[in-house]
C-alpha positions in Angstrom: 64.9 95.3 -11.8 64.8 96.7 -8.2 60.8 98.2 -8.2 58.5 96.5 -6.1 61.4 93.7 -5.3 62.5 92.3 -1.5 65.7 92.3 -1.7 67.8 91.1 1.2 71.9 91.8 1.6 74.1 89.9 4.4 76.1 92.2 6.0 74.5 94.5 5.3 75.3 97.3 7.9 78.7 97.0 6.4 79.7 100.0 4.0 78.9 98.5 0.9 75.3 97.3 2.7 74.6 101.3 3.6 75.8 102.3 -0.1 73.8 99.7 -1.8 70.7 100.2 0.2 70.7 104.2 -0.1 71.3 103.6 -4.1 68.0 101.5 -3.7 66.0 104.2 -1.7 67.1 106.8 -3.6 66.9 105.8 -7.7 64.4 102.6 -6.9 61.0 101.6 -5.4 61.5 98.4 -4.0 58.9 96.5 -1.6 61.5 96.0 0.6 64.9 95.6 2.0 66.2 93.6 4.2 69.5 94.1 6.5 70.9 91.0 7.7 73.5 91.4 9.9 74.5 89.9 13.2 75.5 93.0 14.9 73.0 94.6 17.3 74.7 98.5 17.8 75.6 98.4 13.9 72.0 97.4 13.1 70.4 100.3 15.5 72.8 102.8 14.4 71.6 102.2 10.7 67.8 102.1 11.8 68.5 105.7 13.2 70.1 107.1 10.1 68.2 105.9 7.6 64.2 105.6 9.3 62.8 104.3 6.2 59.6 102.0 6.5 60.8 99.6 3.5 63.9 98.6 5.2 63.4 95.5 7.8 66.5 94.4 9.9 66.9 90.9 10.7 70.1 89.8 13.3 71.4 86.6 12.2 74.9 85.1 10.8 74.9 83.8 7.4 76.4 80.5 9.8 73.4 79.9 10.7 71.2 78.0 8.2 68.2 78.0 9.6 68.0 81.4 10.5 69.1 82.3 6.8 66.5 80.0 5.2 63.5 81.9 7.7 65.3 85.1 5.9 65.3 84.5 2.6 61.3 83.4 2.7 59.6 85.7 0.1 62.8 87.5 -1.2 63.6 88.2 -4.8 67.0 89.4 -4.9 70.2 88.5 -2.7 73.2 90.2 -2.7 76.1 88.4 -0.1 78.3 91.0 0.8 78.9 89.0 4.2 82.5 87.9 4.9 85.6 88.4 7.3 87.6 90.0 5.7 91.1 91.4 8.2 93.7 89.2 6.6 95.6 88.7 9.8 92.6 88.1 12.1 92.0 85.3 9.0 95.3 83.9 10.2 94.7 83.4 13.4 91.3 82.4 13.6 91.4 80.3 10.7 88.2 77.8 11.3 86.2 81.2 12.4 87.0 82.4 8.5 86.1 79.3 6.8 82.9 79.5 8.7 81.9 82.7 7.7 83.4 83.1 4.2 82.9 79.1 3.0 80.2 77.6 5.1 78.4 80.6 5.3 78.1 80.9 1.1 77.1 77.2 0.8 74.0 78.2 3.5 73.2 81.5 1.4 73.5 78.9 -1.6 70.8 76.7 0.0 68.6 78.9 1.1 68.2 81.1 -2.1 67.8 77.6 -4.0 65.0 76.4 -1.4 63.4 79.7 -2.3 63.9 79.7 -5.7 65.6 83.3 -5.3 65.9 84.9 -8.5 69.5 86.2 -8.8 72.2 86.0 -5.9 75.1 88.3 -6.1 78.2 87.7 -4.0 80.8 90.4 -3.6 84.4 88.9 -3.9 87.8 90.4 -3.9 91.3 90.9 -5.7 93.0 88.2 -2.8 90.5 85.7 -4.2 92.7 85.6 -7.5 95.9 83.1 -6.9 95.6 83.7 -3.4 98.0 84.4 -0.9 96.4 84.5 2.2 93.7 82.3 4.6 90.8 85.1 3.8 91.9 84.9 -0.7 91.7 81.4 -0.5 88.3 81.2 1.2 87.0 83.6 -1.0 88.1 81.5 -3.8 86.6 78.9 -2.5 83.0 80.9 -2.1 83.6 82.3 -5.6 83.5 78.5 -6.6 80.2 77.7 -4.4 78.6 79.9 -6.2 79.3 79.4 -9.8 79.1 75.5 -9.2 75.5 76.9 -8.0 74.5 76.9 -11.5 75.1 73.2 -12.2 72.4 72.4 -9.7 69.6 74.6 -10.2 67.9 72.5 -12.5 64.7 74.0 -13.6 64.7 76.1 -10.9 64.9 80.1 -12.2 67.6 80.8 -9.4 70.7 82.1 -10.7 74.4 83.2 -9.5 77.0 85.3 -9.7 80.3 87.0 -8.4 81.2 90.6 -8.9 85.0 91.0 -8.0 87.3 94.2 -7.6 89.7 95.9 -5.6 90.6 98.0 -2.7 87.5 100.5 -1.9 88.4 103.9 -1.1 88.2 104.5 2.4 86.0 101.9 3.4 86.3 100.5 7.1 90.1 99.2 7.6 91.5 100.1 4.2 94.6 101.8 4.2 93.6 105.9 3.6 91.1 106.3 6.8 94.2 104.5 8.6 96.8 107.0 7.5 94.3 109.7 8.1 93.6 108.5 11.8 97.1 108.2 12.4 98.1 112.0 10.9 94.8 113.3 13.2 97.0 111.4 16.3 99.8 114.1 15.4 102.0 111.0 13.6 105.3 112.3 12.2 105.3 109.7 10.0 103.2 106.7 8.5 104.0 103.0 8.1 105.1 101.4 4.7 105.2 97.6 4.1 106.8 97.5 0.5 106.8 100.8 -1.5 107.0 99.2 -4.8 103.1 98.1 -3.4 100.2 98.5 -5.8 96.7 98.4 -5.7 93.3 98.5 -7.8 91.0 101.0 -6.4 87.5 101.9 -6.2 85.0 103.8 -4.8 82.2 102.8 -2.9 79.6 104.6 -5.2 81.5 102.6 -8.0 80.9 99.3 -6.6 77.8 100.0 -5.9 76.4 101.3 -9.4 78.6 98.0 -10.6 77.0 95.4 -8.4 72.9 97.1 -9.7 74.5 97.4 -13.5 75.5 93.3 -12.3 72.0 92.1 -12.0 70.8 93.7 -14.9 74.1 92.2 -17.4 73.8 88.5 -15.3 73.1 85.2 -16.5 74.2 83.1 -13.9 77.9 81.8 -13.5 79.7 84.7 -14.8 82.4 86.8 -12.3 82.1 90.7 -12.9 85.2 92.5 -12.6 85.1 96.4 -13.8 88.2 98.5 -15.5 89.5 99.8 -12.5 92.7 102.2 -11.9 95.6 101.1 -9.9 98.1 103.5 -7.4 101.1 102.7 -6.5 101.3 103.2 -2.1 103.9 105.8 -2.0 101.9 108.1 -4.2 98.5 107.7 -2.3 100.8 109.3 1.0 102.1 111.5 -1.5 98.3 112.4 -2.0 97.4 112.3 1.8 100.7 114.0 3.4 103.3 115.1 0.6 105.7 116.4 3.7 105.7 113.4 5.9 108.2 110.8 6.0 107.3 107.2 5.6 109.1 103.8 7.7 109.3 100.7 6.0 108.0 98.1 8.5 108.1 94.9 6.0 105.6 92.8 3.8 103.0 90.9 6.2 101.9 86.9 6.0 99.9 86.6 3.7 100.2 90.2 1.7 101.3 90.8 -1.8 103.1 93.4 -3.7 100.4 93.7 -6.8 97.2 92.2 -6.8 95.3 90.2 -9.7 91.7 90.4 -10.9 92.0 88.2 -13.4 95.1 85.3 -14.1 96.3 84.0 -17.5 94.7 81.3 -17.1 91.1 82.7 -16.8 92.4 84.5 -19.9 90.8 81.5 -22.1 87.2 82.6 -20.4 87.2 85.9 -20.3 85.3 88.5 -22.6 86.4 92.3 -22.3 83.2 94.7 -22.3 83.7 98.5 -22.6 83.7 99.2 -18.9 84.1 95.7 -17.6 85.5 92.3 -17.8 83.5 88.9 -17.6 85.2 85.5 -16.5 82.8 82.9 -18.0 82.1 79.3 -15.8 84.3 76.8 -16.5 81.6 74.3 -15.8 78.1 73.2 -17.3 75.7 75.3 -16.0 71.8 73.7 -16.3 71.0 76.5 -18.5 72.4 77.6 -22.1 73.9 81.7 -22.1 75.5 83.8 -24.4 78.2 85.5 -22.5 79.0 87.4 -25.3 75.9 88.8 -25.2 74.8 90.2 -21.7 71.2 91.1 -20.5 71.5 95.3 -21.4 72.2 93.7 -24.8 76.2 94.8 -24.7 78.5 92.7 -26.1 82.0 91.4 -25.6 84.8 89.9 -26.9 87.3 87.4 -26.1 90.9 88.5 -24.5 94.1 88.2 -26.4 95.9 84.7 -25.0 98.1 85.4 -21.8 96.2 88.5 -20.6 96.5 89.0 -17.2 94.8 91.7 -15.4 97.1 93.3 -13.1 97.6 96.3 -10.7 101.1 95.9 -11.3 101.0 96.2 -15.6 97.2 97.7 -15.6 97.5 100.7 -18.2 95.0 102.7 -16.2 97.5 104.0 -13.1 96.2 107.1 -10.8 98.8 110.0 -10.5 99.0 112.1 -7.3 96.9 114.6 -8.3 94.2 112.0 -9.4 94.2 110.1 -6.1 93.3 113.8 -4.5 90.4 114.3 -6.6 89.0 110.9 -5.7 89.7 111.2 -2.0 88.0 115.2 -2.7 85.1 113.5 -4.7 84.9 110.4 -1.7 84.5 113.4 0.9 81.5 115.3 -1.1 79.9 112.4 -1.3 80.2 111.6 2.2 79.0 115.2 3.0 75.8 115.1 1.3 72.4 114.6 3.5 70.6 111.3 3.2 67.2 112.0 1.4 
């Protein structure tokens, strides 16, 4: 899928763009990849740690269409993992979010259709289901760019789809580098909006393997959504600091106790996999697919009426001493030299 491919991801000096391009260099041979990204430090930093001559990095903002469509010329493969994404920055700078994470996926859409890209990928979230807040509602909103895609391809052989989970362990801004950061500030104790709070949770390395596995499964107008486990706040401090106390500061605008990956009423859509869920379009694509049926040849079946895919009610809940051994596992993995 990936040998002798150009392959382009926005935001891609972002920690899924560094994950996903060091999966590429390491298990793949592709002709090239592209970093598009419109951060100049970020960019250089990534040049100096990975001084590979397939990767190419463009500055641009997926706002800007022309500079995307100048991108995108010659590419096979696009995976849009561009978006704001700090809830309460979303609040305040509402027009500045819609920009990015709605505009910006209908110029990705354009361009990849203009070059007749092959498959597009677009990274989504857990706040895009029922959403509660500015940044869930326009990722919901890019989630439905994106499928819609489909209906307009025509005989193009461009294709599109949305791969959608949780929380990732200790990526930039999530919640465990934070309590770290505060406990290596000499904190005596750490902040708490709700302890009934749950999450879904993944690792980076997860996401990653998901998103390649994504493009292999795809037929265009599907959402991905892996079997993840959920944790419950209070243990994840229980797993970073047992001792220390904890404050209860109050829910924030826009935040939720439990988050959903897929509603009751995708529940008509959705196939369950062995490792993974699929929410089928509920539109006409241009093109006929077997869900069911997905491109490694696994096949699915349809979800009992009123499922709901919860971290609240999810089956699959971390313990303490779980939550340490992927926080152990995150830190090996971190550890080990880029070859």
């Amino acid at each position: 899928m990936f040998n002798n491919q150009k392959i382009l991801i926005t935001g891609g000096t972002g920690s899924f763009g560094k994950a996903f391009v060091k999966y590429l260099l390491t298990h793949y041979r592709p002709k090239n990849v592209i970093i598009y990204s419109r951060d100049e430090l970020k960019q250089f930093e990534m040049q100096q740690e990975f001084q590979h001559s397939k990767l190419q990095f463009i500055i641009g903002d997926v706002r800007d269409a022309c500079r995307l469509n100048t991108a995108l010329h010659g590419v096979d493969l696009v995976v849009h993992a561009a978006a704001l994404k700090q809830i309460p920055t979303a609040e305040m700078n509402p027009m500045e979010c819609i920009n990015t994470n709605v505009m910006g996926a209908q110029n990705v859409i354009n361009a990849a259709l203009h070059h007749e890209i092959s498959k597009v990928i677009a990274l989504s979230t857990d706040k895009a289901t029922s959403p509660a807040n500015l940044y869930g509602a326009t990722k919901l909103a890019a989630d439905r760019l994106f499928i819609a895609a489909n209906n307009i391809v025509g005989d193009r052989k461009t294709r599109f789809s949305i791969v959608r989970y949780g929380n990732v362990m200790g990526s930039r801004g999530s919640v465990i580098p934070f309590f770290k950061q505060l406990l290596a500030k000499g904190a005596k104790e750490l902040p708490v909006t709700d302890p009934r709070m749950t999450r879904f949770w993944i690792t980076l390395e997860h996401g990653v393997d998901f998103v390649a596995k994504s493009f292999h499964r795809m037929h265009g107008g599907e959402i991905f959504i892996p079997k993840l486990p959920s944790a419950g706040i209070m243990d994840i401090i229980k797993a970073i600091s047992p001792e220390l106390k904890t404050r209860n500061i109050g829910i924030r605008t826009g935040e939720k106790l439990h988050e959903l990956l897929c509603t009751r009423d995708d529940a008509r859509m959705t196939l369950e996999f062995l490792d993974h869920y699929v929410i089928k379009p509920g539109i006409n694509c241009s093109f006929a697919a077997d869900y069911a049926l997905n491109g490694l040849n696994e096949c699915g079946t349809n979800v009992k009426d009123g499922f709901e895919y919860s971290s609240e009610t999810n089956q699959w809940y971390l313990d303490v001493e779980e939550i340490q051994d992927l926080i152990a596992e995150k830190k090996r993995c971190e550890s080990k030299q880029f070859s």
